[in-house]
VEXLUM-129464 format. One line per field, with one value per atom (N, C-alpha, C): x, y, z; residue in one letter; residue number from 1; atom name. Coordinates in Angstrom, 2 decimals. Layout:
X <- (X|...)
Y <- (Y|...)
Z <- (Z|...)
res <- (A|...)
n <- (NUM|...)
atom <- (CA|...)
This chain:
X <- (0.84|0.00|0.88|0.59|1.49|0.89|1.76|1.59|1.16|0.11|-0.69|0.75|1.56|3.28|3.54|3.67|4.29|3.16|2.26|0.92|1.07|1.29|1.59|2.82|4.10|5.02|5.08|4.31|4.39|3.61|2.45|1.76|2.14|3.46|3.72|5.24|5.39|6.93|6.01|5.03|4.13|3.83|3.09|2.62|3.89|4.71|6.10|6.92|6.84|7.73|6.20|5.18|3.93|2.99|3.19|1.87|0.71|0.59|-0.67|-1.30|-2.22|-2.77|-3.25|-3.14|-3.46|-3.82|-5.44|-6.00|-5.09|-5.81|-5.60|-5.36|-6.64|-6.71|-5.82|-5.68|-4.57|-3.45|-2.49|-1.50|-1.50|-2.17|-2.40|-2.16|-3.19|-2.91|-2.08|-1.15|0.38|1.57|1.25|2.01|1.65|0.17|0.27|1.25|0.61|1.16|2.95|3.23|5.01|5.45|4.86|5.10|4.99|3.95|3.89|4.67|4.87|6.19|6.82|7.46|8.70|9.32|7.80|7.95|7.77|7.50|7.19|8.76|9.51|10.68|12.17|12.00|13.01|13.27|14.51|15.08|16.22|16.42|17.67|18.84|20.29|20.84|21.39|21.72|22.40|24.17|24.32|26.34|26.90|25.72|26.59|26.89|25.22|24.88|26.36|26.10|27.21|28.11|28.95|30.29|30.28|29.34|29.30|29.71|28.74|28.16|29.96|31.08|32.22|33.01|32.81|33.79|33.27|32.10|31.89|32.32|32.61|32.78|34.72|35.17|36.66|37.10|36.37|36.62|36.55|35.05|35.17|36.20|36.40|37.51|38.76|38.87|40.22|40.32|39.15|38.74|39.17|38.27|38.39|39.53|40.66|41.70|42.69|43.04|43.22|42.99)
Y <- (-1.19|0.00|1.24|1.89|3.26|4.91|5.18|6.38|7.51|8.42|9.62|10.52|10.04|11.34|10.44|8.84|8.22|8.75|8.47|8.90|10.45|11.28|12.77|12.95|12.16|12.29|11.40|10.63|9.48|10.53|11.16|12.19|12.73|14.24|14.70|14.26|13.20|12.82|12.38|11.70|11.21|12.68|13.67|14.89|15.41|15.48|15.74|15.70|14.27|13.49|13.04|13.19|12.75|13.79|14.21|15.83|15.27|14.18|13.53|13.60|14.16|14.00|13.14|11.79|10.64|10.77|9.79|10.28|9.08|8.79|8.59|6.70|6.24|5.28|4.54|5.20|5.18|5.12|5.85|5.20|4.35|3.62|2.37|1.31|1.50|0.54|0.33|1.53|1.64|0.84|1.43|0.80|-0.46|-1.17|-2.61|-3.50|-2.78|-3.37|-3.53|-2.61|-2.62|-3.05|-3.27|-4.80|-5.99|-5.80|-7.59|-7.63|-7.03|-6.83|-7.26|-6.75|-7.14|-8.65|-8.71|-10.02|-11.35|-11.12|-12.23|-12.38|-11.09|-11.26|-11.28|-10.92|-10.96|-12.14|-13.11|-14.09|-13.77|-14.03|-14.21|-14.97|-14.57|-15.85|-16.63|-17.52|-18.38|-17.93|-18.58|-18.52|-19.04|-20.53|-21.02|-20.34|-19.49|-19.05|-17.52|-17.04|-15.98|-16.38|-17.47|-17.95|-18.34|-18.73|-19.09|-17.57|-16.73|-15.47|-14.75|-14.65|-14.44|-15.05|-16.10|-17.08|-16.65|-16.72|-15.77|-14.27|-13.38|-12.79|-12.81|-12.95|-13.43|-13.70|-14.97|-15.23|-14.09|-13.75|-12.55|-11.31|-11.02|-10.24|-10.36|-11.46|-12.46|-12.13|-12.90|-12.66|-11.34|-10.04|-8.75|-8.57|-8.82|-7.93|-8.70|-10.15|-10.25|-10.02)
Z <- (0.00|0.00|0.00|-1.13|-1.14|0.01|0.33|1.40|0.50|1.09|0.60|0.12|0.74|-0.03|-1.02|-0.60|-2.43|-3.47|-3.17|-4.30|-4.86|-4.29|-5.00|-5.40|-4.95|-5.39|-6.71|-6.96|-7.52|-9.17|-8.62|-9.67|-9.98|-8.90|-9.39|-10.50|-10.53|-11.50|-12.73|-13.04|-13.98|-14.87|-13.93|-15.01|-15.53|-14.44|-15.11|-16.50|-16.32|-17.43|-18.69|-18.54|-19.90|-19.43|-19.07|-18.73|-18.67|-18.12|-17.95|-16.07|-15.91|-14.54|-14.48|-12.82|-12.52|-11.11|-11.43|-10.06|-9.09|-7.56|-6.70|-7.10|-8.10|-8.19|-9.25|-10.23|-11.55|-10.84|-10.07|-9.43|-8.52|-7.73|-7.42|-8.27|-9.38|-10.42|-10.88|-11.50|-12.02|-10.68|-10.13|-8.86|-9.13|-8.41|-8.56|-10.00|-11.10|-11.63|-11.85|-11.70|-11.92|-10.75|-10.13|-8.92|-9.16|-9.73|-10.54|-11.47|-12.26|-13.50|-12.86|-11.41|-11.36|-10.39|-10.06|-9.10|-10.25|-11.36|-12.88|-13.12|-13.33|-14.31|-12.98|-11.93|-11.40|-10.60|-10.93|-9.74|-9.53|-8.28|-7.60|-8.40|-8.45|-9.03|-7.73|-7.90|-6.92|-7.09|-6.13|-6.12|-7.02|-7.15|-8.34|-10.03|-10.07|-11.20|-11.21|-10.15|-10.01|-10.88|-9.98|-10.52|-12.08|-12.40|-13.86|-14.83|-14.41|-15.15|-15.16|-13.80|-13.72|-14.63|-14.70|-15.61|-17.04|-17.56|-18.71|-18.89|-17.75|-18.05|-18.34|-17.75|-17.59|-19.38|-19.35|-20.73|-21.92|-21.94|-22.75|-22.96|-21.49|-21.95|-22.25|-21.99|-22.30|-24.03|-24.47|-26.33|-26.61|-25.81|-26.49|-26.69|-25.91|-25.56|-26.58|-27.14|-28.45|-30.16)
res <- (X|X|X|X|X|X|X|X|X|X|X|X|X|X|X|X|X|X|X|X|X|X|X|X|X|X|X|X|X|X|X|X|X|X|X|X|X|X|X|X|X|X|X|X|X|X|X|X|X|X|X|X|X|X|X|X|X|X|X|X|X|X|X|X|X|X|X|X|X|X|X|X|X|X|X|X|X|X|X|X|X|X|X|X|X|X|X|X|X|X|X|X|X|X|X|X|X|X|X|X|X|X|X|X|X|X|X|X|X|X|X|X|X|X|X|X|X|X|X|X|X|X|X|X|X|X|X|X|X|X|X|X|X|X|X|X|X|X|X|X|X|X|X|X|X|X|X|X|X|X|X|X|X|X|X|X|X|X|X|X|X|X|X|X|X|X|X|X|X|X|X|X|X|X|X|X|X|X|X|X|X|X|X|X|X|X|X|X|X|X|X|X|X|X|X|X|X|X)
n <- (1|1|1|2|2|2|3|3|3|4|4|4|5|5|5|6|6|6|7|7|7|8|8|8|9|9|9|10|10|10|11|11|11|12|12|12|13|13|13|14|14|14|15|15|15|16|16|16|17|17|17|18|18|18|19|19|19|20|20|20|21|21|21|22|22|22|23|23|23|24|24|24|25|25|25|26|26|26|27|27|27|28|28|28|29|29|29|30|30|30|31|31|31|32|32|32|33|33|33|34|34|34|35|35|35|36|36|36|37|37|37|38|38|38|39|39|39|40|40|40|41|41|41|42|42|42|43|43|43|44|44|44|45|45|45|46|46|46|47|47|47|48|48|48|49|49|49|50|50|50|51|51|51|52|52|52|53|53|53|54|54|54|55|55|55|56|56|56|57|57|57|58|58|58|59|59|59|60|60|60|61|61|61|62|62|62|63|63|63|64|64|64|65|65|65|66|66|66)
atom <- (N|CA|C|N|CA|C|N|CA|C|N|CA|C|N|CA|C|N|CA|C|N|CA|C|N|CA|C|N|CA|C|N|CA|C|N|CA|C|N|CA|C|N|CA|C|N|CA|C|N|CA|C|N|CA|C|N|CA|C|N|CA|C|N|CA|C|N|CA|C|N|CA|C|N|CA|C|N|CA|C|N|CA|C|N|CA|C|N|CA|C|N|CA|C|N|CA|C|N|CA|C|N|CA|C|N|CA|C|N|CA|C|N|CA|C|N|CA|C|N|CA|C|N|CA|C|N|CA|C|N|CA|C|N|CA|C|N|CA|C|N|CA|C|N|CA|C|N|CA|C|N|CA|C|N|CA|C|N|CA|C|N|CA|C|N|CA|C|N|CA|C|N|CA|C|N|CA|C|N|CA|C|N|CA|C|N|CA|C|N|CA|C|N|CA|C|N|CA|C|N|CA|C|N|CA|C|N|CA|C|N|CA|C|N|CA|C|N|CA|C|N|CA|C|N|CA|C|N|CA|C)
């Protein structure tokens, strides 16, 4: 649940940046949703996944730099 200050702060960066006014309930919604956006697409990696993603990176620059 967003606070009566996230909600106007939240309006006033929206009219801001698309000059669009959004009532009380429209940012709720916006909110809900880019919460769920982000709880769909975001996982954690593991240590192991870490170490992998390092070792790719290692390599690669190993490549560039020849």
């Amino acid at each position: 649940m967003l606070s009566d200050d996230q909600i106007k702060k939240y309006q006033v960066l929206y009219h801001e940046r698309f000059g669009v006014e959004l009532s009380r309930a429209e940012v709720c919604e916006k909110a809900e949703s880019l919460v769920r956006m982000v709880e769909l697409t975001y996982k954690p990696m593991t240590q192991k996944e870490m170490r992998l993603v390092e070792k790719r990176r290692k390599k690669l620059s190993k490549n560039l730099r020849k």
